[in-house]
N, C-alpha and C positions, 0 to 999 in steps of 0.2 A: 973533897966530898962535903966539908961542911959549909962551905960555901953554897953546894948546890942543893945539899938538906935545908938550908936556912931560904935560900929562892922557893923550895919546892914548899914551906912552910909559909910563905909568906902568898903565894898563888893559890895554896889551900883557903888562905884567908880571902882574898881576892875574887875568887869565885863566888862567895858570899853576897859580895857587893855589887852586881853586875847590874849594866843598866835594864837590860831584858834578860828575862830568861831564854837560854839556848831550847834549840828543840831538842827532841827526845834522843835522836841519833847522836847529837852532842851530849849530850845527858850522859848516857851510856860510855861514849869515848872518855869522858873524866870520872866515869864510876871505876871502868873496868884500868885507865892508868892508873887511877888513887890505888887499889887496890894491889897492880902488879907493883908497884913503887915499894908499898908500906909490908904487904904480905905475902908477894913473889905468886909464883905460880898458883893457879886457882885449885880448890882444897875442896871434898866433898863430893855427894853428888849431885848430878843436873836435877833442879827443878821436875817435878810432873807435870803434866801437858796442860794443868787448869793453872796453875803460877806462871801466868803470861810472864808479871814481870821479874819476877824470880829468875825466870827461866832466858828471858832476854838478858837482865844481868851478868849470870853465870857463863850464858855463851859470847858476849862482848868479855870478859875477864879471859875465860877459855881461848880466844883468838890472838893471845897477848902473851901466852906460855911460850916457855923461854927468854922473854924481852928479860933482859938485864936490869934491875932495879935501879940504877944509874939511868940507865936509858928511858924507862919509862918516867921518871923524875923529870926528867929534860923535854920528852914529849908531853907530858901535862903542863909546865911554866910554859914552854912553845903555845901551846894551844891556847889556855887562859889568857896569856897575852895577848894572838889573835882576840881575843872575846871581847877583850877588855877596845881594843881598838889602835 
């Protein structure tokens, strides 16, 4: 596990650096992993109908309940890797 804390830590950095920014779909894919990784299941309630992006947030995080904090750790380094090239 801390092996895969210290990658998953270091990809958080990594996305920082990217040559382009991803699009908003990708956006959302590494909000809604960062989030099931660090704080598990989504918390609260959905956004109102005028917090477009509020509301997109919460249902990319939403769509990720259940994933195993392991697992979404490993699909965020996966993907950022992707990004990075």
């Amino acid at each position: 596990m801390a092996d895969l804390a210290s990658q998953f830590a270091a990809a958080a950095e990594a996305v920082q650096d990217l040559d382009e920014r991803p699009d908003n779909a990708t956006l959302l894919q590494l909000y809604a992993l960062y989030k099931q990784a660090t704080v598990g299941d989504v918390e609260g309630r959905r956004p109102g109908f005028t917090d477009f992006a509020g509301r997109a947030k919460y249902d990319a995080w939403a769509d990720l309940e259940g994933t195993d904090s392991e697992d979404a750790m490993q699909q965020y380094i996966d993907l950022v890797d992707e990004l990075r090239g």
